[in-house]
Residue frames as qw, qx, qy, qz and C-alpha x, y, z in Angstrom:
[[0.092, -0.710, 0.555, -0.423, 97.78, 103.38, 89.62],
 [0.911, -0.215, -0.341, -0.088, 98.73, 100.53, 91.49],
 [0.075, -0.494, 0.707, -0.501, 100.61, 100.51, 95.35],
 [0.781, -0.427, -0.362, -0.277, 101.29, 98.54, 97.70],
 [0.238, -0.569, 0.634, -0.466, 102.99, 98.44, 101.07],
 [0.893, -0.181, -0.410, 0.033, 104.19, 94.36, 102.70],
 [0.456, -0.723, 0.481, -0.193, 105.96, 93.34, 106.01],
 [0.100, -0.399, 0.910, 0.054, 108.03, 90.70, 106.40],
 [0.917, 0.053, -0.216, -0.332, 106.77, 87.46, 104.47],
 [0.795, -0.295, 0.518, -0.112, 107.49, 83.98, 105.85],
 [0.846, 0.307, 0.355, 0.252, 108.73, 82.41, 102.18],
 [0.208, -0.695, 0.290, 0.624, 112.01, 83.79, 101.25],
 [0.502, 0.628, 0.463, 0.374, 112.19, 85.14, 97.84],
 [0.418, -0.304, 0.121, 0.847, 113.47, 88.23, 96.09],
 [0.374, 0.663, 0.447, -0.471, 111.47, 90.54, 94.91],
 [0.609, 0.745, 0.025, 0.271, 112.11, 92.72, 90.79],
 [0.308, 0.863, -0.306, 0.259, 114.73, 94.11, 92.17],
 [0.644, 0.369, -0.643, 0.187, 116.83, 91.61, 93.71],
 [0.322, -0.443, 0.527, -0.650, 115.67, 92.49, 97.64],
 [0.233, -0.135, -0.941, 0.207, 114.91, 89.06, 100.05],
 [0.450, -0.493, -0.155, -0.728, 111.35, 89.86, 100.54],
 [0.720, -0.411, -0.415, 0.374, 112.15, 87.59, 104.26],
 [0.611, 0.013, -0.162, 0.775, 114.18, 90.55, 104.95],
 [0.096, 0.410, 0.284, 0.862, 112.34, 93.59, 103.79],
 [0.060, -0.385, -0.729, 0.563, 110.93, 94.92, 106.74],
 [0.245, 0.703, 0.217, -0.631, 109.17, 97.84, 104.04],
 [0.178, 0.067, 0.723, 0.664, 108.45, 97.44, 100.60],
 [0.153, 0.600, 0.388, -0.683, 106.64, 99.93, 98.78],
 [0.328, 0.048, 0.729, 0.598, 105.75, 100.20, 95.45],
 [0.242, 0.734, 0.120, -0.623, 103.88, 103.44, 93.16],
 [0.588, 0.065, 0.633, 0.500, 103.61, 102.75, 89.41],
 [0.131, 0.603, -0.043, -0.786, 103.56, 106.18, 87.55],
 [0.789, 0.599, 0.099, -0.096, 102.61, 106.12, 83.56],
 [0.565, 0.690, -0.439, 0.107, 106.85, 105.99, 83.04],
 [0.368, 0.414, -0.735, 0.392, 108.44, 105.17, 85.75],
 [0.777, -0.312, -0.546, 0.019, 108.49, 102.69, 88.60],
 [0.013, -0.588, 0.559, -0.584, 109.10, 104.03, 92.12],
 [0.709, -0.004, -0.699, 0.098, 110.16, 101.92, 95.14],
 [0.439, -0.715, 0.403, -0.366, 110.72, 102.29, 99.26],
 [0.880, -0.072, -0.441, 0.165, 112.63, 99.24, 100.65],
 [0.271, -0.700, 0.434, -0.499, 113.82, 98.93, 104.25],
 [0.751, 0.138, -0.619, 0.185, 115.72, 96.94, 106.01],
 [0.438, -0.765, 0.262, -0.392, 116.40, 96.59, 109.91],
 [0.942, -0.198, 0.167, 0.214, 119.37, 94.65, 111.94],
 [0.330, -0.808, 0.384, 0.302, 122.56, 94.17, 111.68],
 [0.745, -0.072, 0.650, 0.130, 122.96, 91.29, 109.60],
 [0.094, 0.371, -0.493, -0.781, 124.64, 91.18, 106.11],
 [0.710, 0.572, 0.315, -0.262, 121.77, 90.74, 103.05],
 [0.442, -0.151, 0.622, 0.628, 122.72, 90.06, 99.79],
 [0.541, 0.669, 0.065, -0.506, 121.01, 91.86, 96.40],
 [0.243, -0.214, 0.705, 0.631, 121.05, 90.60, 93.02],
 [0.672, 0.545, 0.238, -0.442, 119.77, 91.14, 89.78],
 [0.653, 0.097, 0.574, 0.484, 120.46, 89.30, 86.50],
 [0.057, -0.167, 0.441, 0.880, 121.02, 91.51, 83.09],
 [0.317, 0.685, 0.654, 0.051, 117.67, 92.75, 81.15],
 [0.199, 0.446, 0.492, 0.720, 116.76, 95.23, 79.08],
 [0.199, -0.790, -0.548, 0.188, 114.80, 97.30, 82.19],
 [0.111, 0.855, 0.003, 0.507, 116.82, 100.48, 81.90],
 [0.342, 0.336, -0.495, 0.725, 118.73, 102.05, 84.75],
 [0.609, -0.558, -0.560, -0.066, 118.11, 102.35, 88.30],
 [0.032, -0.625, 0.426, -0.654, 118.52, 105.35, 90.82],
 [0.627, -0.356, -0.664, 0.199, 118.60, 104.68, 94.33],
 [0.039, 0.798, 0.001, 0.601, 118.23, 107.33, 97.18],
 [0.346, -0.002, -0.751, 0.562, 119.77, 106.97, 100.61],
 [0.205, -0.651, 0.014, -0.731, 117.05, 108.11, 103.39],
 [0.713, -0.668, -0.065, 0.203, 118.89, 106.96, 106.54],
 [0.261, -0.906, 0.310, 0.122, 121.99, 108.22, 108.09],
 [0.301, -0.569, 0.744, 0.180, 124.19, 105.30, 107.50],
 [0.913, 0.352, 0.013, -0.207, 124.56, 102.54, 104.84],
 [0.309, -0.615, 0.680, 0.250, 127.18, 100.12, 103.87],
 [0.933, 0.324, 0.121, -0.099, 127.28, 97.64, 100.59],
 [0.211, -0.437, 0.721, 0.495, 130.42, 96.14, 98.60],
 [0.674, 0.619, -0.091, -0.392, 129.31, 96.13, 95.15],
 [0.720, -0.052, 0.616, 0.316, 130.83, 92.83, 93.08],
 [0.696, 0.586, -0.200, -0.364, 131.99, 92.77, 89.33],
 [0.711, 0.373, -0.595, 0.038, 133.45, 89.59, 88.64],
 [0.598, -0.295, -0.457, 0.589, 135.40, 88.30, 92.08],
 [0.397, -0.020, -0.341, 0.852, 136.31, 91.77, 92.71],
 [0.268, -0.753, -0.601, 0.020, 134.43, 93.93, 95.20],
 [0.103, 0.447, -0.190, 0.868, 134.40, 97.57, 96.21],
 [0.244, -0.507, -0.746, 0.358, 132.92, 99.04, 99.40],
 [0.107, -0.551, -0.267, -0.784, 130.59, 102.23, 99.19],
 [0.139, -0.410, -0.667, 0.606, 129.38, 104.29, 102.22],
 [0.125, -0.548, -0.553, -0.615, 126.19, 105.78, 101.60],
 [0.031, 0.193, 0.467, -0.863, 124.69, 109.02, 104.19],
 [0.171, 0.731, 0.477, -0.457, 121.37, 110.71, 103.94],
 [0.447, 0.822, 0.009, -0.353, 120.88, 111.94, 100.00],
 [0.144, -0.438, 0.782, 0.419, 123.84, 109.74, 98.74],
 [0.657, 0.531, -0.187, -0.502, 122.72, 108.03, 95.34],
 [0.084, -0.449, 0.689, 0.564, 123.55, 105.69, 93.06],
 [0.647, 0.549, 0.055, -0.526, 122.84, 104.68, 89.90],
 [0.428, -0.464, 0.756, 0.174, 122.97, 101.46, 87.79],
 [0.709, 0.275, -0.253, -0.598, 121.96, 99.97, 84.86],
 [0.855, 0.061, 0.416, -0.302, 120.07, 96.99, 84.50],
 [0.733, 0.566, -0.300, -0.229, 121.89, 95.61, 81.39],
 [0.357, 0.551, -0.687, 0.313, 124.41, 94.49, 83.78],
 [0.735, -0.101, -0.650, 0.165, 124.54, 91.82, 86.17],
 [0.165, -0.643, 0.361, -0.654, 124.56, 93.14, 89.78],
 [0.749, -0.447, -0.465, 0.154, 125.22, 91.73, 93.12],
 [0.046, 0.581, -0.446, 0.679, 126.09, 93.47, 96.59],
 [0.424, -0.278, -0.712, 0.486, 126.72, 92.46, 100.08],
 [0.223, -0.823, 0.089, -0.515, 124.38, 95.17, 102.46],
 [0.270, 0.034, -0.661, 0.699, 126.57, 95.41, 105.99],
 [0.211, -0.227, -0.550, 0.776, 123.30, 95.88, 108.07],
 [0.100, 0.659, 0.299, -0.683, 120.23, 98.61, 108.15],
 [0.073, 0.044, 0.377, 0.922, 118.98, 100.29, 104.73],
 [0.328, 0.609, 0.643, -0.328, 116.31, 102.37, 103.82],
 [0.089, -0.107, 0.454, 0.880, 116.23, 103.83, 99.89],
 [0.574, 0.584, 0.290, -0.495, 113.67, 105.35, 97.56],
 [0.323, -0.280, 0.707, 0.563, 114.26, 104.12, 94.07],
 [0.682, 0.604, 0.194, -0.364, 112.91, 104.65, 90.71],
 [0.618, 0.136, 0.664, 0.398, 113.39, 102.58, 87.73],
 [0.196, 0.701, -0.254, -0.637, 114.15, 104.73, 84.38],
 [0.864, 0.283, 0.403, 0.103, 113.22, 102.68, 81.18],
 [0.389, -0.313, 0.449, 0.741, 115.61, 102.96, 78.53],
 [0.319, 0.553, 0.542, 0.546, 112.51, 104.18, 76.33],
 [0.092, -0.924, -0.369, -0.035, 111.80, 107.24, 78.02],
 [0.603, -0.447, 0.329, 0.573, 115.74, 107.73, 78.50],
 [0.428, -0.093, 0.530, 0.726, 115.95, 107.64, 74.74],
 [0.076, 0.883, 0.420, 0.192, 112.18, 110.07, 73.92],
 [0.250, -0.944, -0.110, 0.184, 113.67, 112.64, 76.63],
 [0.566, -0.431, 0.400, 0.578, 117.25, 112.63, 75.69],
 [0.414, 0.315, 0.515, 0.681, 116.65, 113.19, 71.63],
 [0.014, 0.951, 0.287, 0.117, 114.17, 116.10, 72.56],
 [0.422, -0.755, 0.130, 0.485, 117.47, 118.11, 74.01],
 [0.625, 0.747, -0.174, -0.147, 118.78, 117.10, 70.37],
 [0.205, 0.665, -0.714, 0.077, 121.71, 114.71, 71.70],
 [0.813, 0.111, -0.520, -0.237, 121.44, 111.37, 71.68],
 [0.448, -0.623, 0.563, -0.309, 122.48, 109.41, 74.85],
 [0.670, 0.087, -0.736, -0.045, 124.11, 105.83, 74.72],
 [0.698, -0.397, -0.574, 0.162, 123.72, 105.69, 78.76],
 [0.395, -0.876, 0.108, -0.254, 124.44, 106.99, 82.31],
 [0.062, 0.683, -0.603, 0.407, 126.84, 107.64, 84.22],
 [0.720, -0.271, -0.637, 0.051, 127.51, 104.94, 87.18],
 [0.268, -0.730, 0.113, -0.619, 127.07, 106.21, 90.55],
 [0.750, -0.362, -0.546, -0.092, 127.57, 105.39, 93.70],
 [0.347, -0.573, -0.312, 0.674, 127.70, 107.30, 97.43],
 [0.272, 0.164, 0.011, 0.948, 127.65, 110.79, 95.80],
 [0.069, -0.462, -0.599, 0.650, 125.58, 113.07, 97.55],
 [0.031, -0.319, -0.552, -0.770, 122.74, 114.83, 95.44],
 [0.187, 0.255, 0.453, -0.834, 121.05, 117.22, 97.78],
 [0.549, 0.149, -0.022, -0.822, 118.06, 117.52, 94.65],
 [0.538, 0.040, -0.756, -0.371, 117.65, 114.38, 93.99],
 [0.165, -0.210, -0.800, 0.538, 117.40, 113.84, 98.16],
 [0.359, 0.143, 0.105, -0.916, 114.69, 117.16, 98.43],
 [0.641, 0.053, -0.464, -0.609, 112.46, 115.09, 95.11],
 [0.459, -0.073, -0.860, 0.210, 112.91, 111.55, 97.25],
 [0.060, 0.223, 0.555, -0.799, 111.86, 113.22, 100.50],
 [0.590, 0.315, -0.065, -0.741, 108.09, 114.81, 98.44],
 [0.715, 0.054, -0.544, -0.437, 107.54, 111.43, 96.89],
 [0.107, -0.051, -0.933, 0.341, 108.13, 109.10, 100.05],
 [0.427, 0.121, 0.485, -0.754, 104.31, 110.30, 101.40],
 [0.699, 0.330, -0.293, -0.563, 102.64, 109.27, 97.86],
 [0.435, 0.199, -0.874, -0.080, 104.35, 105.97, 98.39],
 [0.118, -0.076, -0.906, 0.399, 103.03, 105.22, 102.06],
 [0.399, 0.482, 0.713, -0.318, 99.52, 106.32, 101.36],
 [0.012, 0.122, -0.444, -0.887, 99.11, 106.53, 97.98],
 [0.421, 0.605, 0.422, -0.529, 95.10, 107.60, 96.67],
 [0.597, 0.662, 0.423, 0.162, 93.68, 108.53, 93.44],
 [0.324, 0.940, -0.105, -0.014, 96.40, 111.66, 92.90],
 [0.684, -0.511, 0.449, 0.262, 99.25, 109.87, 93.50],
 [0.763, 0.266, 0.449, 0.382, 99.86, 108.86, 89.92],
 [0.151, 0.949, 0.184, 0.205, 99.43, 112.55, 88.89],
 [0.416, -0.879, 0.228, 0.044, 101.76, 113.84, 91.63],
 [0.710, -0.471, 0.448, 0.271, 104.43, 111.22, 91.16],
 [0.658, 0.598, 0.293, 0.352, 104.51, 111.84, 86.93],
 [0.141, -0.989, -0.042, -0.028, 105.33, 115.24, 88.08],
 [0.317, -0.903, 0.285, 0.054, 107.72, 114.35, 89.89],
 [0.861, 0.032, 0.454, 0.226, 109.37, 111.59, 88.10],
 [0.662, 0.513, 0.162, 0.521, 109.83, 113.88, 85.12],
 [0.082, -0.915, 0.345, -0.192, 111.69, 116.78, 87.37],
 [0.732, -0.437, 0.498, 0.160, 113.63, 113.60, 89.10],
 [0.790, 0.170, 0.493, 0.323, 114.66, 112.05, 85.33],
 [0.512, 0.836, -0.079, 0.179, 115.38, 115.34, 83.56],
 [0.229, -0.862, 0.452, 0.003, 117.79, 116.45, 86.77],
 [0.595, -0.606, 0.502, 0.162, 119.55, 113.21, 86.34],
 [0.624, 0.667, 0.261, 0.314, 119.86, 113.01, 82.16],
 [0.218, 0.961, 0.038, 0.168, 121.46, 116.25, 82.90],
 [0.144, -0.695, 0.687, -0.159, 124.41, 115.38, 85.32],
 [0.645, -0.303, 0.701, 0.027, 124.53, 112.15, 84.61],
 [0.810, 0.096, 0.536, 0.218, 124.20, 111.56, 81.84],
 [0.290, -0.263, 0.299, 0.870, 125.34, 114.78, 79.99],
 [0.187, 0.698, 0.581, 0.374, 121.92, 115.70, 78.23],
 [0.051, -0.045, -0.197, 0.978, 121.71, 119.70, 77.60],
 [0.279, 0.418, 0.800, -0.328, 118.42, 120.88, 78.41],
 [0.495, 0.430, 0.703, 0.276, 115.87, 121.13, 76.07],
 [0.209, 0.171, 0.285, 0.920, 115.77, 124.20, 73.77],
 [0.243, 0.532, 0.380, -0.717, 113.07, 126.85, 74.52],
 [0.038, 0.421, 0.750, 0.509, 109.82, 127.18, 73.33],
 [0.246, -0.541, -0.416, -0.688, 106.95, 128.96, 73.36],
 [0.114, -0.316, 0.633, -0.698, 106.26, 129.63, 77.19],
 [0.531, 0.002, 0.282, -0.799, 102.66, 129.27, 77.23],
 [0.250, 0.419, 0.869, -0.079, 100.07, 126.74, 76.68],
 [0.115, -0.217, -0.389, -0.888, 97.74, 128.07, 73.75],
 [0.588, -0.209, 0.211, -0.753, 94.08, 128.57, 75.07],
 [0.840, -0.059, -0.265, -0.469, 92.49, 125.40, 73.51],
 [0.520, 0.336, -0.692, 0.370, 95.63, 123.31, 74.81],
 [0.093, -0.276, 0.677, -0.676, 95.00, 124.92, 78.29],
 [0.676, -0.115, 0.257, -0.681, 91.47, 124.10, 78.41],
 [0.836, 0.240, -0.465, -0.162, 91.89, 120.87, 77.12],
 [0.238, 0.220, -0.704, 0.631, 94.33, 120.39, 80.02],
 [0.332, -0.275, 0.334, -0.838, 92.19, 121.52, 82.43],
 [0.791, -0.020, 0.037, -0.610, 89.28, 119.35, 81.28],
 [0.818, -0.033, -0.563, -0.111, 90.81, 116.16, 81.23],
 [0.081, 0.175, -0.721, 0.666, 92.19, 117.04, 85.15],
 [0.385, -0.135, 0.026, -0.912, 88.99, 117.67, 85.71],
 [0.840, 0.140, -0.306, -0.426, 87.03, 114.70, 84.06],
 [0.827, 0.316, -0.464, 0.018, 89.78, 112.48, 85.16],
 [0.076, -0.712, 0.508, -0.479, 91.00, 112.71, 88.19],
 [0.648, -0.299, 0.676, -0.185, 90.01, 109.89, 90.04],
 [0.941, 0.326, -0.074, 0.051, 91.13, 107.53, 87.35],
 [0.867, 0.014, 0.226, 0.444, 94.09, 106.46, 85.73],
 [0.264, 0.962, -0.070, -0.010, 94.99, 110.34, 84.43],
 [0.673, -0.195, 0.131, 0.701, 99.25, 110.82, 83.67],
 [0.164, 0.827, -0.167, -0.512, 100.81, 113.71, 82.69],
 [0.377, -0.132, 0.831, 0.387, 101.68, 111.71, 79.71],
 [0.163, 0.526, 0.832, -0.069, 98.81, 110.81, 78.79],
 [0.176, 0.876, 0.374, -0.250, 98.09, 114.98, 78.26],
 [0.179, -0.674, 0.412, 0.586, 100.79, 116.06, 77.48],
 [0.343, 0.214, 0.795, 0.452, 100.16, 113.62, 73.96],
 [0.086, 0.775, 0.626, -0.027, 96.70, 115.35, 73.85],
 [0.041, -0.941, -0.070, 0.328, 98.92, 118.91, 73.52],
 [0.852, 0.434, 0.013, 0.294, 101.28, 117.24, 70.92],
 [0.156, -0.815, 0.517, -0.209, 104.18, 118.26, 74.01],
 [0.552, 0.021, -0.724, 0.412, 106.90, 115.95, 75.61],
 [0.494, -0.732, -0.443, 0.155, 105.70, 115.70, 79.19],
 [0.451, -0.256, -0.017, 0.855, 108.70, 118.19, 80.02],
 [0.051, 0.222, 0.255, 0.940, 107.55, 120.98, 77.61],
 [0.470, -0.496, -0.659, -0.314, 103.83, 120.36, 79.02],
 [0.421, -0.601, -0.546, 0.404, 104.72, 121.11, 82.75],
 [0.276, -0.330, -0.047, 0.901, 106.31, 123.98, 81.95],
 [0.187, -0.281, -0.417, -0.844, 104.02, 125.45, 79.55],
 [0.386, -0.727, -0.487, -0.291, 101.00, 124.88, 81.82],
 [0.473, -0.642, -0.368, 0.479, 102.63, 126.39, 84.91],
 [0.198, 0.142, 0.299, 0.923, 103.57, 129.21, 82.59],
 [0.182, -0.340, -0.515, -0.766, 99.83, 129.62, 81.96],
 [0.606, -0.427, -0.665, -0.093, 98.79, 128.61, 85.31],
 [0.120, 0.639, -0.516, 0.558, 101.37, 129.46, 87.77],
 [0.694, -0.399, 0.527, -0.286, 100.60, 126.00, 89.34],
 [0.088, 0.095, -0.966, -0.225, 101.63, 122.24, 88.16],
 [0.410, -0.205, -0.619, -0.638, 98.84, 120.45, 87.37],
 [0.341, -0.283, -0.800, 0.405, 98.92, 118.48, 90.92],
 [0.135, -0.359, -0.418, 0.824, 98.39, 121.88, 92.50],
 [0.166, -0.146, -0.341, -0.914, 96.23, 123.05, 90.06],
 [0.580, -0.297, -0.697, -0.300, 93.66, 120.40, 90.07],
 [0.387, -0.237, -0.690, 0.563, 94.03, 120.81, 94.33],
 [0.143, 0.103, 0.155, -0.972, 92.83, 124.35, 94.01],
 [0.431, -0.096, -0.415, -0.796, 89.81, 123.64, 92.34],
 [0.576, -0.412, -0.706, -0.013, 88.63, 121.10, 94.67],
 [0.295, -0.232, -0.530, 0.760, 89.17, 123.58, 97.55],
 [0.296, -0.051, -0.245, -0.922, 87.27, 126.24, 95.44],
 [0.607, -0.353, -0.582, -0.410, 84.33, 123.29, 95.63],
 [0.443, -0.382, -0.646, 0.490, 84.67, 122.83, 99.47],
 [0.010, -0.255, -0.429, 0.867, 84.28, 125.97, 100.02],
 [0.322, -0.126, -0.550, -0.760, 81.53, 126.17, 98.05],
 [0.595, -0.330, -0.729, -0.072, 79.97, 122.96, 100.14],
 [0.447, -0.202, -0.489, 0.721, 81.15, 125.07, 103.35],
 [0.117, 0.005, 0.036, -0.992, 79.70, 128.22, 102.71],
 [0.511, -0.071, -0.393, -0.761, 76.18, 126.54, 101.59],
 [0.809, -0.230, -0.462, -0.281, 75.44, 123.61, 103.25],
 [0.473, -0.711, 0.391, -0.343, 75.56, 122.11, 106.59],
 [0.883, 0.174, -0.436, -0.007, 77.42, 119.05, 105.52],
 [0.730, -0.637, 0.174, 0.179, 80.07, 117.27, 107.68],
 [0.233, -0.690, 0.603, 0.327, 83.72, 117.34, 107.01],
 [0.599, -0.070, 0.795, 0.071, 83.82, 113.94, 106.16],
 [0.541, 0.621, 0.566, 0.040, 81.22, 114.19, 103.57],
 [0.356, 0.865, -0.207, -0.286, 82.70, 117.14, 101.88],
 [0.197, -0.579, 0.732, 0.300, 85.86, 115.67, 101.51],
 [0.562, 0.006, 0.785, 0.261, 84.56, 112.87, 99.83],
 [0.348, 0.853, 0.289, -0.259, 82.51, 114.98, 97.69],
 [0.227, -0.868, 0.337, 0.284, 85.66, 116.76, 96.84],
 [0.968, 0.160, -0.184, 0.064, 87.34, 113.70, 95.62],
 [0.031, 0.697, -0.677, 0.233, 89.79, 113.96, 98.62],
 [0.540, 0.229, -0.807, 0.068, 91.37, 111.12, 99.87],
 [0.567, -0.569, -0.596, 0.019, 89.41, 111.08, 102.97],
 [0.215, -0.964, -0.153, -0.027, 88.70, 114.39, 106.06],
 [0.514, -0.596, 0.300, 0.539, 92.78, 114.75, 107.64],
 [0.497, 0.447, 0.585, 0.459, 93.39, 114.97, 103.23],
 [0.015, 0.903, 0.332, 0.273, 90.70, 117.84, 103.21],
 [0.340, -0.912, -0.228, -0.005, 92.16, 119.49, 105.87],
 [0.644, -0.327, 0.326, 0.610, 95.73, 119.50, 105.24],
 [0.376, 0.182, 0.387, 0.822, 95.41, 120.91, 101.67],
 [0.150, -0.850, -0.409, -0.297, 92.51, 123.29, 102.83],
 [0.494, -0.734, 0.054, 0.463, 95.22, 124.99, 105.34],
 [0.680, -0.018, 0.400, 0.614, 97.67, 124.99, 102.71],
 [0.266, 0.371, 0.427, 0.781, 95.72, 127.03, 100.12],
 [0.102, -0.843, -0.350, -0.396, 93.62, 129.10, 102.42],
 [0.179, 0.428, -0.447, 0.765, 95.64, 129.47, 105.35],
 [0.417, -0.208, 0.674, -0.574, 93.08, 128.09, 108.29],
 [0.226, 0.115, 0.928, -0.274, 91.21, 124.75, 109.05],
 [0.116, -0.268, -0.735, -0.612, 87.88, 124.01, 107.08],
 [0.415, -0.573, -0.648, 0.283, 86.34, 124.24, 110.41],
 [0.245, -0.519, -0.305, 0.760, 87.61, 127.60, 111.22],
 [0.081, 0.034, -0.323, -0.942, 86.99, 129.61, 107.63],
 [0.276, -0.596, -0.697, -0.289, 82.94, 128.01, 107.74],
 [0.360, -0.642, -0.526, 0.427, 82.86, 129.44, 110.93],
 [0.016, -0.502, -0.194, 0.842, 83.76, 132.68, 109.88],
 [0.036, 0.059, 0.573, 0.817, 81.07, 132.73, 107.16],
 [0.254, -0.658, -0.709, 0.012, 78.19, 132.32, 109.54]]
């Protein structure tokens, strides 16, 4: 996994995707085992310029998560203007030359879609895709909801971040294959995960967690496309893996809670949470009170 979060630098330059890192008052950056996700933010009034030259990177979503936005998108001399709200989108591919003018203020989440995982996920449906749709302003309430759940993983991502954000990358890249780019979805299978599959699953969450784990990465190890993988283990689970692997570290806190007089602090790290406010957020979640308060009622 690799993140990172800058403020304004002093040596203008532009960053992979065509932002004035002089400008960028936020720049965030979460590299999943497929896909690249971004945060960039801008403040002021003043107009910025983006560009990127043609390449071979694949396509690029963008999510709106402020109120207001303004760009005029170039092709050749001739320019359009786009107003962009809270969950407005768009979507471009990288084969093509881009430049826009921002009027002012942005703040997007963006993930980069290679054009190999475009063309793995797209032949599994059994129809071939030559590309996406271009977008731009249309409002996509799910694609806002999935933005909104991955913005936290970006501003403090930890050792489950990669996990979480595979997750969600491949619920973010099927929904937009599907309306954008006309892929039907993928033919049912089998529901379940077979035993040895699950446990195999299990154990490399397990074994692997604070590493480099993807849901890739198992999903090979269950001879699934990641897609067929989530859904077959939450079949067999009734949790994604994120949430799976969460339970089972709570199961060990309480373990450390009931038996010993450790601190907080020290369970959590025990745990392999991300450090005590971590612990204590997904320990509410899955038990329903404060690590503090459920020890207490076990004395």
């Amino acid at each position: 996994m690799q993140a990172s979060t800058s403020a304004v630098s002093s040596t203008p330059r532009s960053d992979s995707l065509g932002c004035s890192a002089l400008r960028l008052q936020l720049s965030q950056e979460l590299q999943g085992s497929d896909f690249s996700f971004y945060r960039k933010r801008v403040a002021g009034d003043e107009i910025s310029q983006v560009r990127t030259s043609a390449s071979g990177r694949g396509f690029l979503l963008g999510v709106s998560m402020s109120l207001q936005h303004r760009r005029s998108i170039f092709r050749g001399r001739q320019g359009a203007q786009h107003d962009f709200e809270r969950g407005s989108i768009y979507l471009r591919d990288f084969s093509e030359d881009y430049r826009a003018d921002i009027h002012g203020a942005f703040d997007f989440l963006l993930v980069e879609l290679p054009a190999a995982w475009i063309d793995q996920t797209s032949s599994e449906s059994g129809r071939r895709l030559h590309g996406l749709r271009t977008v731009t302003g249309q409002h996509d309430p799910v694609l806002q909801h999935l933005a909104q759940a991955l913005a936290p993983a970006l501003a403090r991502p930890h050792a489950d971040s990669r996990l979480f954000a595979d997750q969600l990358g491949v619920a973010l890249g099927t929904h937009v294959l599907q309306r954008y780019g006309g892929a039907s979805e993928a033919p049912a299978r089998s529901g379940r995960l077979s035993r040895l599959h699950e446990e195999r699953a299990k154990m490399m969450l397990l074994e692997r967690a604070e590493g480099n784990l993807s849901i890739a990465a198992i999903a090979r190890e269950c001879n699934m496309s990641a897609s067929h993988f989530l859904r077959a283990f939450k079949a067999s689970t009734g949790h994604t893996p994120h949430q799976w692997l969460l339970m089972q570290r709570v199961e060990m806190a309480r373990y450390y809670l009931r038996s010993t007089d450790l601190p907080l602090a020290e369970i959590a790290l025990a745990c392999d949470f991300y450090d005590q406010s971590h612990f204590s957020r997904v320990f509410s979640q899955v038990v329903g009170s404060t690590p503090g308060a459920w020890r207490r009622c076990q004395r």
